[in-house]
NUDODREN-505394 format. One line per field, with one value per atom (N, C-alpha, C): chain; x, y, z; atom name; residue number from 1. Coordinates in Angstrom, 1 decimal. Layout:
NUDODREN-505394
chain c(A:...)
c1 c(X:...)
c2 c(Y:...)
c3 c(Z:...)
atom c(CA:...)
n c(NUM:...)
This chain:
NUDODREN-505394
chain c(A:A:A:A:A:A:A:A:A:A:A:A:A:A:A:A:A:A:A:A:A:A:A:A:A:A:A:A:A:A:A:A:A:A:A:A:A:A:A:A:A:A:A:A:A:A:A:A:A:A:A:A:A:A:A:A:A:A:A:A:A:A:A:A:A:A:A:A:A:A:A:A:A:A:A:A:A:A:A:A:A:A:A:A:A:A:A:A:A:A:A:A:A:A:A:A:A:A:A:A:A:A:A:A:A:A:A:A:A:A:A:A:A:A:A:A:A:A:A:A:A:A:A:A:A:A:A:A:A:A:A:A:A:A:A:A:A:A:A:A:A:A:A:A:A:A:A:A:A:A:A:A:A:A:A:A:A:A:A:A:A:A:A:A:A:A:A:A:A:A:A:A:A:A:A:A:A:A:A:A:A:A:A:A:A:A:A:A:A:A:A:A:A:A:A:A:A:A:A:A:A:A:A:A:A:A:A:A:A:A:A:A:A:A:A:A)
c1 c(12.7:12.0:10.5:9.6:8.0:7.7:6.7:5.8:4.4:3.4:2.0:1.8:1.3:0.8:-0.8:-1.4:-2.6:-2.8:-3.8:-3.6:-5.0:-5.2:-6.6:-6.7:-7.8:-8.1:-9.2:-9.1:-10.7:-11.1:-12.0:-11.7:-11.8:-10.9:-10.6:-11.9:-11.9:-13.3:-12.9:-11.6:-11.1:-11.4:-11.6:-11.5:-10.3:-10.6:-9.3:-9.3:-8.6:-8.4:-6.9:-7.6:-5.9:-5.9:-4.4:-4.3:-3.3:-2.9:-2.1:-2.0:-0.6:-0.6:-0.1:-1.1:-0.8:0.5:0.4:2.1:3.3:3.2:4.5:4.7:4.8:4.5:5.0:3.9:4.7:4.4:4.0:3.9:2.1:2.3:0.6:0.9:-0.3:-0.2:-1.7:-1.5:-3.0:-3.2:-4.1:-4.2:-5.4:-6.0:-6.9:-7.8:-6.9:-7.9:-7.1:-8.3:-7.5:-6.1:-6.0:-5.1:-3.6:-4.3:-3.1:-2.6:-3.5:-3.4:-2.4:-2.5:-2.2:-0.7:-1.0:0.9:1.8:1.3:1.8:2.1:1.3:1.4:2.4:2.7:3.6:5.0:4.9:6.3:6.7:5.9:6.1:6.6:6.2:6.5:8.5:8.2:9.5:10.2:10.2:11.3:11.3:10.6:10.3:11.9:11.4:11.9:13.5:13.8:15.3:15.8:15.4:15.7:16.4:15.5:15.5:17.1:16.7:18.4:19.2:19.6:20.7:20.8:19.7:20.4:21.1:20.1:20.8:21.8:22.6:23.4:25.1:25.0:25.5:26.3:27.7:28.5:28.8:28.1:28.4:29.7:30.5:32.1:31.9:33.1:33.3:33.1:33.1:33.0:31.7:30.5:29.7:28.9:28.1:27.8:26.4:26.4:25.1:24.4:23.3:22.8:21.6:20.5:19.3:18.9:17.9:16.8:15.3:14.3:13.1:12.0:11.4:10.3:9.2:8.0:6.7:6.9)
c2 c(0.7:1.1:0.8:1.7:1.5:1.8:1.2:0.7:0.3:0.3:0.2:-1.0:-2.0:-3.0:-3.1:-4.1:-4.4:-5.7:-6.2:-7.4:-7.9:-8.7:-9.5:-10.7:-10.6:-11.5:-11.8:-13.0:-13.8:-15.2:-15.8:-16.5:-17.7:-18.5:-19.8:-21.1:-22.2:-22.7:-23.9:-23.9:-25.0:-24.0:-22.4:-21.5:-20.6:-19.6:-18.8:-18.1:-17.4:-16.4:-16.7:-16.5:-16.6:-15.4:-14.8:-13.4:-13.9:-13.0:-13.0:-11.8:-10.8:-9.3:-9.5:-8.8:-8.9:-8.4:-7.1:-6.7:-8.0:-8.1:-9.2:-10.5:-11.1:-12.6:-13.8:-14.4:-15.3:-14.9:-13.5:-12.9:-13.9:-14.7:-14.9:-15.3:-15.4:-15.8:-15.9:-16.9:-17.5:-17.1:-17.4:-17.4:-17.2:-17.2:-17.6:-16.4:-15.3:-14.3:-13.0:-12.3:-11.4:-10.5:-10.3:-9.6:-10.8:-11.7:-12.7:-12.8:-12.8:-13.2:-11.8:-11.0:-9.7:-9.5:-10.1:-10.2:-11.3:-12.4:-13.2:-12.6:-12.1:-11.6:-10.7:-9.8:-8.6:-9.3:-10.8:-11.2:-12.0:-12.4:-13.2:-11.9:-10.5:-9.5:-9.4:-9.2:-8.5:-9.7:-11.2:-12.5:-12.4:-12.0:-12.4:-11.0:-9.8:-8.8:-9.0:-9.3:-9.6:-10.6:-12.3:-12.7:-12.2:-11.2:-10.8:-10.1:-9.3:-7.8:-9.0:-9.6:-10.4:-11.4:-12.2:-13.0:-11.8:-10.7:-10.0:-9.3:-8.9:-8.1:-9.3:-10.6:-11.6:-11.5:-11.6:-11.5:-10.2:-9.4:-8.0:-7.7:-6.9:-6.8:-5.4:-5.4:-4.4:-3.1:-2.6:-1.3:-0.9:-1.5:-1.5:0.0:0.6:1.5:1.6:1.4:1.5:2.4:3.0:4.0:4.2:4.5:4.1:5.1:5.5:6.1:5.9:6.9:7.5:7.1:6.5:6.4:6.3:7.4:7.9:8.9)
c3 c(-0.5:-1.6:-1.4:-1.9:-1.6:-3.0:-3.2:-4.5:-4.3:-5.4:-5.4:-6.3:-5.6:-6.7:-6.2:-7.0:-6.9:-6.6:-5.4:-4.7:-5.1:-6.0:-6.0:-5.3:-4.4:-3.4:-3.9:-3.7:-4.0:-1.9:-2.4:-1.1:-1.7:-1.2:-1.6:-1.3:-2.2:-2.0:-0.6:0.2:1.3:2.4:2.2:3.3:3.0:4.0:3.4:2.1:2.2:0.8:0.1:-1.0:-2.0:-2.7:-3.0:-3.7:-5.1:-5.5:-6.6:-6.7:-7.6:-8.0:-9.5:-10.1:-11.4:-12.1:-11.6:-11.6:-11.5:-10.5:-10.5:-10.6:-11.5:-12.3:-11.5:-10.9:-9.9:-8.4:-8.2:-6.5:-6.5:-5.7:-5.0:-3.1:-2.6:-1.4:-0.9:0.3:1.2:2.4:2.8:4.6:4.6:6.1:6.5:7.1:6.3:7.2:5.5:5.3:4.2:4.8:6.0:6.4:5.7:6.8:6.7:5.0:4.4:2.6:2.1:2.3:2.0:2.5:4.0:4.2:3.4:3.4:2.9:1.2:0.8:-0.8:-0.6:0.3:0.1:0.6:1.2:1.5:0.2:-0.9:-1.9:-3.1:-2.6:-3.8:-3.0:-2.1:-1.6:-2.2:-1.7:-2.3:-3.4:-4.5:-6.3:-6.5:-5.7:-6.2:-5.3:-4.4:-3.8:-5.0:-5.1:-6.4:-7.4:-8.1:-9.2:-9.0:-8.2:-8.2:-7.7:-7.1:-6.6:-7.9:-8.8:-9.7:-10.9:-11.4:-11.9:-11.8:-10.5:-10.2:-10.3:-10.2:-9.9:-11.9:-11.4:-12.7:-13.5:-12.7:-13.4:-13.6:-14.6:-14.5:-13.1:-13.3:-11.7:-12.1:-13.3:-14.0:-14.6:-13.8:-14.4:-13.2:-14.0:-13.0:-12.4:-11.1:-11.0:-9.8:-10.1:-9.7:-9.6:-8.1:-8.0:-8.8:-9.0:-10.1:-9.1:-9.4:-9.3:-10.0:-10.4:-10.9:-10.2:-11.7:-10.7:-10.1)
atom c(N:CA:C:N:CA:C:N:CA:C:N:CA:C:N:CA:C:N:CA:C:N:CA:C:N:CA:C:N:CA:C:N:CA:C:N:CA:C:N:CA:C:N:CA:C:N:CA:C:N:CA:C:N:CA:C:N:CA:C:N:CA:C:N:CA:C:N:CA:C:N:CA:C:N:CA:C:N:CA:C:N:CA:C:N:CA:C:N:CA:C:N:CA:C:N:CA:C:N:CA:C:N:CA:C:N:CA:C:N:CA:C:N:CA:C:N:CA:C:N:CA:C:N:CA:C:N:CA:C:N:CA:C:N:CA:C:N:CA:C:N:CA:C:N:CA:C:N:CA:C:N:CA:C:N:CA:C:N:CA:C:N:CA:C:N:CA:C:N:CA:C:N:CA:C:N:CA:C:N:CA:C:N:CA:C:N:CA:C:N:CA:C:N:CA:C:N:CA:C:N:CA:C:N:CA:C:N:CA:C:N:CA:C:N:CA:C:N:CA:C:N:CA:C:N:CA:C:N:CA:C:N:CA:C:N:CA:C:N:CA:C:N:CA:C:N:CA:C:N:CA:C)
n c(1:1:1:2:2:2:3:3:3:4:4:4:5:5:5:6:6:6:7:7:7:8:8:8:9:9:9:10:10:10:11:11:11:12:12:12:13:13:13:14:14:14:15:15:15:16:16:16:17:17:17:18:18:18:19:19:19:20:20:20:21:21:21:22:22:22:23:23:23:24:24:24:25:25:25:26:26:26:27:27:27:28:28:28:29:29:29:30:30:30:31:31:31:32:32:32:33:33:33:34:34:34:35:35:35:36:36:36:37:37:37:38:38:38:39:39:39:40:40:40:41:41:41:42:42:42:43:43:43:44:44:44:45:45:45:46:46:46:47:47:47:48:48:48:49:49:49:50:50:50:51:51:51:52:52:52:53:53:53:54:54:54:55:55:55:56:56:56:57:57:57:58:58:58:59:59:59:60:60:60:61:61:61:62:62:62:63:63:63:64:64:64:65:65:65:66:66:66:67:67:67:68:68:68:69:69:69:70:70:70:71:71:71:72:72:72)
């Protein structure tokens, strides 16, 4: 799945930059170079968002239906 968030990077006052995405509550990430900050942020979107479907999906009855969808 591919998606568009928005990565606000600022540079941190120890060095390095720190990010956060507003979109997803809890996604931030650091490093020492904005590349590096940027990966690090898109591996804290992917964990937030794996979380999320595996705690949600966990207890479902077996009859439940589910089916990807399109948005955008």
């Amino acid at each position: 799945m591919k998606a568009e968030f928005t990565a606000i990077i600022e540079p941190a006052p120890e060095g390095g930059c720190w990010a956060f995405c507003p979109e997803v509550l809890g996604a931030n990430g650091q490093g020492d170079s904005v590349e590096e900050t940027k990966q690090n942020l898109i591996e804290a979107i992917q964990f937030i968002f794996e979380d999320r479907r595996s705690d949600f999906l966990r207890g479902l009855p077996d009859d439940a239906i589910q089916e990807k969808i399109l948005v955008g």
